[in-house]
C-alpha positions in Angstrom: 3.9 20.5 -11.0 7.6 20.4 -11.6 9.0 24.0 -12.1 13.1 24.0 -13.6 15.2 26.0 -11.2 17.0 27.8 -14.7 14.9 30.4 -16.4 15.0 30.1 -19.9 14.2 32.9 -22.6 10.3 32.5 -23.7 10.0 32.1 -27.9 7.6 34.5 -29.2 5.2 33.2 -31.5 7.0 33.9 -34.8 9.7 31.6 -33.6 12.6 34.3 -32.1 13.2 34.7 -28.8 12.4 37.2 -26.5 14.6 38.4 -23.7 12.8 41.4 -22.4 9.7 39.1 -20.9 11.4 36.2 -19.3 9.8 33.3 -18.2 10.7 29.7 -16.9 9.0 26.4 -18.8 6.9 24.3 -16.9 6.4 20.7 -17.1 2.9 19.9 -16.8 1.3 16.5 -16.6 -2.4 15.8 -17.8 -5.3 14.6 -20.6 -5.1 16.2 -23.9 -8.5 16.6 -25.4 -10.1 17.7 -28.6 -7.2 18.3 -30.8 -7.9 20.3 -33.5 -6.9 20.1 -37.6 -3.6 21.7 -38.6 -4.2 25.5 -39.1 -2.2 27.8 -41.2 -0.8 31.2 -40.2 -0.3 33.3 -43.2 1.9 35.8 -40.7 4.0 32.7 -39.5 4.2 31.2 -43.0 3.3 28.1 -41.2 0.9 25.9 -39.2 -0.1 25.6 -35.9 -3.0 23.3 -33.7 -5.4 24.0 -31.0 -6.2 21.2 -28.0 -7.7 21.0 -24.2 -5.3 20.2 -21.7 -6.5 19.3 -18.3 -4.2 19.7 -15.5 -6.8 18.1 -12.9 -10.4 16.6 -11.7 -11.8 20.3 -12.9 -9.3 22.6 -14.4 -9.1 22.4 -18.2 -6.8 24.9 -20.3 -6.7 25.8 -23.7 -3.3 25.0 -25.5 -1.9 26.0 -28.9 0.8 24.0 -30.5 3.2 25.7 -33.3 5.0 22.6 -33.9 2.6 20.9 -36.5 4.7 17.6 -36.0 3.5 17.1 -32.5 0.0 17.1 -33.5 0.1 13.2 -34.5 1.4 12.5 -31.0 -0.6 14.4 -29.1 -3.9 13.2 -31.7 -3.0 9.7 -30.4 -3.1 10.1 -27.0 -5.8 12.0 -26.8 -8.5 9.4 -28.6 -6.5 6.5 -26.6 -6.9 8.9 -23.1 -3.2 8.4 -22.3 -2.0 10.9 -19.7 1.1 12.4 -21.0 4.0 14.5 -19.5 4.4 18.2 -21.5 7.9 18.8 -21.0 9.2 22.5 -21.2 6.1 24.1 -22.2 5.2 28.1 -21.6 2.3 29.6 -19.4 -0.1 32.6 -21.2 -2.4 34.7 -20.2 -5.7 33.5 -20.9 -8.0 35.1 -23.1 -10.6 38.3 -21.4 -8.4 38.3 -18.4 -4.9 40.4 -18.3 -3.1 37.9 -16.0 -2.2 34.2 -15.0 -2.2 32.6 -12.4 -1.5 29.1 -10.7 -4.9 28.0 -11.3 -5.6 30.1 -14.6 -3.6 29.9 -17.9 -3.3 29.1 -21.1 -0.7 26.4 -22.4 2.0 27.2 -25.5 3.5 24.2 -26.5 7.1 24.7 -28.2 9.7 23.7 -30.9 11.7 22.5 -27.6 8.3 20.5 -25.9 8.5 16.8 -25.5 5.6 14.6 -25.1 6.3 11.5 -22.4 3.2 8.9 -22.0 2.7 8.3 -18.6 1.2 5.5 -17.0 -2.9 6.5 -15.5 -1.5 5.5 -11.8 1.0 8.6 -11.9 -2.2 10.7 -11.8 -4.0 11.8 -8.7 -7.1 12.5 -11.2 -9.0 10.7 -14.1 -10.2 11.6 -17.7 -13.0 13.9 -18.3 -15.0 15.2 -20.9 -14.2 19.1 -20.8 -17.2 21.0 -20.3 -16.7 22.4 -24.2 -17.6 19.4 -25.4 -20.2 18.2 -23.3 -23.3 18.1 -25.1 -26.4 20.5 -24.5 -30.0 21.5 -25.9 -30.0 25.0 -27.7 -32.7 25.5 -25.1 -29.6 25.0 -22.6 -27.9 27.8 -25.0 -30.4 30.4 -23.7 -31.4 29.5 -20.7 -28.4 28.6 -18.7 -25.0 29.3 -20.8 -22.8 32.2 -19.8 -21.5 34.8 -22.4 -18.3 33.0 -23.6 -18.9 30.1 -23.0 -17.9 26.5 -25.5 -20.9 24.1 -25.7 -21.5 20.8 -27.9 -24.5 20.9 -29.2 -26.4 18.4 -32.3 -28.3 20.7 -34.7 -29.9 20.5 -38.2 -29.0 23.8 -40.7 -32.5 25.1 -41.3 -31.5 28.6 -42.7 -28.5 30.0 -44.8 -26.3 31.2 -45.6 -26.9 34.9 -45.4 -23.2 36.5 -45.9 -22.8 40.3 -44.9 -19.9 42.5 -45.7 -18.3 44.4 -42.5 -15.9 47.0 -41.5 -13.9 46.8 -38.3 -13.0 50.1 -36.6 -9.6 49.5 -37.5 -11.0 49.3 -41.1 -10.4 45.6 -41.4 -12.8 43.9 -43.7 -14.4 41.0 -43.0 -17.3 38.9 -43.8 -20.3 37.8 -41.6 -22.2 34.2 -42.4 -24.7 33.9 -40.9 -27.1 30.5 -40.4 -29.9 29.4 -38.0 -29.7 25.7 -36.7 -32.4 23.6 -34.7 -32.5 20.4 -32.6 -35.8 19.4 -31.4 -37.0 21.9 -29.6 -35.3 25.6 -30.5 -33.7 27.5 -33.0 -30.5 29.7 -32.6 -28.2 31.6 -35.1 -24.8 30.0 -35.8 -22.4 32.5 -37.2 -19.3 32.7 -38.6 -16.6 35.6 -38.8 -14.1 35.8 -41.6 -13.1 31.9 -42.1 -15.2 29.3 -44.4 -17.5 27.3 -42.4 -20.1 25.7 -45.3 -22.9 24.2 -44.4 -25.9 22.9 -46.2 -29.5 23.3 -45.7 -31.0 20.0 -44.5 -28.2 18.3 -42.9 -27.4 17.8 -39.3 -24.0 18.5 -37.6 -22.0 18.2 -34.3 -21.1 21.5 -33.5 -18.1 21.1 -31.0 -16.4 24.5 -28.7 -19.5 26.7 -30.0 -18.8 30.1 -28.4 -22.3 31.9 -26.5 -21.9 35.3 -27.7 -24.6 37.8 -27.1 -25.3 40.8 -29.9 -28.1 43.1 -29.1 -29.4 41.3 -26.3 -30.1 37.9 -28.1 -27.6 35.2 -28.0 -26.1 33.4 -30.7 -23.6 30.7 -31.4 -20.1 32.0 -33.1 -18.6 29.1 -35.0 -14.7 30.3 -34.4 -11.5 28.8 -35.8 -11.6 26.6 -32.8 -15.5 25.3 -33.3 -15.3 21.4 -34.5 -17.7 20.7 -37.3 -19.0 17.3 -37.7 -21.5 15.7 -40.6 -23.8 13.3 -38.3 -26.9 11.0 -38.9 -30.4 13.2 -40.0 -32.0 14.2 -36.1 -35.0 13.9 -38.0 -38.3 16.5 -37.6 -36.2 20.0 -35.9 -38.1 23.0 -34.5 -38.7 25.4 -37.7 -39.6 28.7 -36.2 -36.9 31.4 -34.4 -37.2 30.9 -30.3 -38.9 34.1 -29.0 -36.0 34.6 -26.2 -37.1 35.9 -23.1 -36.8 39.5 -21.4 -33.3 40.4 -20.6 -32.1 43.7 -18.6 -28.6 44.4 -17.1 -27.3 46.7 -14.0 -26.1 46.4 -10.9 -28.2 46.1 -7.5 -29.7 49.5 -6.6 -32.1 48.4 -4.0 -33.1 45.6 -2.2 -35.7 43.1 0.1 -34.9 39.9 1.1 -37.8 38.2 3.1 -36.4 34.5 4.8 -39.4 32.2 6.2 -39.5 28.4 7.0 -42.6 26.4 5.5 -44.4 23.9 6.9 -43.3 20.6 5.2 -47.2 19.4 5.1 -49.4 22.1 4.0 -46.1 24.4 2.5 -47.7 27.4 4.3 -45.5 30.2 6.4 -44.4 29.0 10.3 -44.0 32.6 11.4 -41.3 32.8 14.0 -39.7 29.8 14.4 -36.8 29.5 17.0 -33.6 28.4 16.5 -33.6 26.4 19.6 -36.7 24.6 19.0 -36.8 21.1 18.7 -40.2 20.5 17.5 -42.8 22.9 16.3 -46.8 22.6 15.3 -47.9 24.4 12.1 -50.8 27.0 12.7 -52.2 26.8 9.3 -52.6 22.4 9.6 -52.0 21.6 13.0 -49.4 19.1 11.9 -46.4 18.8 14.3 -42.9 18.2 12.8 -39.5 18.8 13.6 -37.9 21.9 12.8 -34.8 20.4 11.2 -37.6 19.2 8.4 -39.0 22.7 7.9 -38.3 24.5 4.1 -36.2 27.1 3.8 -37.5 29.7 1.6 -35.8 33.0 1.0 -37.9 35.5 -1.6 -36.0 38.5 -2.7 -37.3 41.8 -4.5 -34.7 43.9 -5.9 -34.3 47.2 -8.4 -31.5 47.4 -10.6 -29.9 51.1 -11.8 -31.0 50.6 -15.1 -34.4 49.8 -14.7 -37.8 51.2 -12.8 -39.0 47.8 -12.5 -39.1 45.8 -8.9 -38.1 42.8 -9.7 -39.5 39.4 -7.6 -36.6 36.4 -7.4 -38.4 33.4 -6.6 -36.3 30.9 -4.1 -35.1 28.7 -6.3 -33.8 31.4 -8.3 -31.8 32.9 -5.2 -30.8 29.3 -4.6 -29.7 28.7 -8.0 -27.3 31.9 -8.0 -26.5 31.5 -4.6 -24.9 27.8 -5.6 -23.5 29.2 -8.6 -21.6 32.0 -6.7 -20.4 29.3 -3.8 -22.7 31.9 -1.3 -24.9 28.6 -0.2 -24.2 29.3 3.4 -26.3 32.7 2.7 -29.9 31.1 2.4 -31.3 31.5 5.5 -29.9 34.8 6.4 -31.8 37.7 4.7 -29.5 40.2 5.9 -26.5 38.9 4.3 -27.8 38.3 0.9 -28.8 41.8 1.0 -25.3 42.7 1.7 -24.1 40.7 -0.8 -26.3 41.3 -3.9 -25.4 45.2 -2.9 -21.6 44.8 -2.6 -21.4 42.8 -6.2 -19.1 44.3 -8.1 -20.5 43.4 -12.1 -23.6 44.2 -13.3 -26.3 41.4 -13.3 -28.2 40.6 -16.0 -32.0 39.4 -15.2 -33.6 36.9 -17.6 -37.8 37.6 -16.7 -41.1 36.9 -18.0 -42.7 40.7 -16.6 -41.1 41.7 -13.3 -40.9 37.7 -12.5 -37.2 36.8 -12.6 -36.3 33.6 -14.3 -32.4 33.2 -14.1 -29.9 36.0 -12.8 -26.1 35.9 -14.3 -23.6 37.6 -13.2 -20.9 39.4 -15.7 -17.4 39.9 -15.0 -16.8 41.7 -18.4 -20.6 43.2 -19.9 -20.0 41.6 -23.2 -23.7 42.6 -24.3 -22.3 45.2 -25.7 -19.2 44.2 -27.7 -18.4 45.9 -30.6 -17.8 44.0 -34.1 -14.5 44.4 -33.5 -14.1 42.7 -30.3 -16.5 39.7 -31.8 -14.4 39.5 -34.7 -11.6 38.0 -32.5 -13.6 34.5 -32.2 -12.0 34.3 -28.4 -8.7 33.7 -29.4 -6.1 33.0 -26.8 -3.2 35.5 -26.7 -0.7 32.6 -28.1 -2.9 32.8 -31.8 -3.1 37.0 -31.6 -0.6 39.5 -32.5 0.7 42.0 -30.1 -2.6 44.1 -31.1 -4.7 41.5 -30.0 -5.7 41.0 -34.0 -6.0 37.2 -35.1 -2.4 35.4 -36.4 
């Protein structure tokens, strides 16, 4: 990334510039992705786009573009996957966090941008699909998404609308639509917060940058000014009836047992005390001899969380599922230090069970369960398409 040596005054979003926060332009090569419609800002008195810019292999940011013009170029190289050069653009803080850094942003494009095509070589990194518009099962939805995050998902409008009148704490008033959508398999509420979104009854969309949002402990799709929403063929016979979700409770680690065994690889039974400079070793329970560089790991953990009296049982490949999530692999096989670890997290952890058997465990860096309307009504916004209050442009 190419950083000008001259710092240049930073233009605010209604268009004047602003010399008490001072900040240089960057020029940024990469994939544009998923450029939205034109929008209008009835502050601005004029219109303004939304698009995925990624930066590398992995890292994806979301841009906002108040120079309506651009949107054609930018349009075209995204469906054609030409990487392009965004010259003199602004870093902003992304949205839930209160700074940037060199690997987290969000991108401003400006009057003063220009757009250079570059040829694919000059990148060290190919095109990907962002992960926002990868496609996923509602079942996926509940079962794996985290609070916040954009999914793709293909879904027939079953319900709806059911329209609600509410009242912000700051006594805005808005309206709340809601509908319930199906694929195949499960059902989920799609809402929308103060912006049309019309659907019909019957007919199957594309719903593209869904936000998971979770409202008294069941989650739910919010259809925000970002969301893309496509007509597409019938999907045909859809899951009629409301998924029952699953048990859900949230704290942070009070107490813990983690119990670490290796398994015989034939019969799966316990090989009690196995030592690390063994070569070979000969299971008690079958008699069958095996290396012990073939023997399964299996860590079980039992752990009580500050808001609950329950003792919750984490199966291994639950540990080993949160473990990979959390990049704390190299903790398997060491009871100790997962103890350590699940006691010296910072967020709470919310537990998705069936009982005290624990299905999934997330771990929240903001508890969003409880949001208020207000927050909710900001449809995750980045800071570029909010006023200085944090309400919506």
């Amino acid at each position: 990334m190419q950083t000008p040596t001259k710092k240049m005054r930073v233009m605010d979003t209604a268009g004047t510039s602003s010399a008490s926060s001072p900040s240089p332009y960057y020029n940024i090569p990469g994939y544009a992705h998923n450029v939205s419609p034109l929008k209008h800002s009835p502050k601005l008195r004029g219109q303004y786009f939304n698009f995925t810019f990624q930066t590398a292999k992995k890292d994806f940011h979301e841009a906002v573009c108040f120079s309506a013009e651009k949107r054609k170029s930018l349009a075209t190289v995204a469906d054609k996957k030409t990487p392009v050069m965004l010259r003199s653009v602004t870093k902003t803080v992304p949205f839930n966090t209160t700074t940037s850094t060199d690997d987290q942003y969000d991108v401003r494009v400006n009057q003063s941008t220009t757009i250079e095509p570059l040829k694919k070589q000059a990148l060290s990194f190919v095109h990907l699909v962002p992960p926002s518009l990868q496609q996923v099962s509602i079942s996926y939805v509940y079962d794996k998404a985290n609070i916040d995050q954009a999914v793709t998902v293909l879904a027939k409008v079953i319900d709806g609308p059911v329209t609600t009148d509410r009242t912000t704490r700051e006594g805005k008033h808005l309206v709340l639509t809601k509908y319930i959508i199906a694929d195949k398999d499960s059902t989920i509420e799609a809402n929308t917060w103060g912006h049309p979104i019309t659907l019909k009854t019957g007919i199957s969309y594309r719903f593209s940058h869904a936000l998971t949002k979770v409202f008294d402990n069941k989650k739910y799709l919010l259809l925000s000014k970002n969301t893309d929403v496509k007509e597409i063929s019938d999907l045909g016979k859809v899951q009629q009836q409301m998924q029952q979700q699953k048990e859900t409770t949230t704290g942070s680690v009070q107490s813990i047992n983690a119990i670490f065994n290796y398994h015989c690889t034939s019969c799966k039974k316990i090989i009690p005390d196995v030592s690390p400079a063994a070569i070979l070793i000969r299971c008690n329970s079958c008699q069958m001899k095996q290396t012990t560089s073939s023997l399964l790991p299996y860590m079980v953990v039992k752990l009580q969380l500050t808001s609950s009296e329950i003792k919750f049982h984490v199966p291994h490949s639950v540990v080993q599922d949160f473990l990979n999530r959390t990049e704390k692999q190299n903790l398997l096989t060491d009871a100790n230090s997962i103890e350590d670890y699940f006691l010296t997290i910072q967020a709470p952890l919310t537990l998705q069970h069936d009982n005290a058997q624990v299905e999934y465990i997330q771990c929240l860096t903001n508890d969003t369960s409880t949001s208020t309307t207000s927050n909710q009504t900001q449809e995750n916004m980045s800071p570029a398409e909010q006023n200085a209050d944090g309400t919506p442009i």
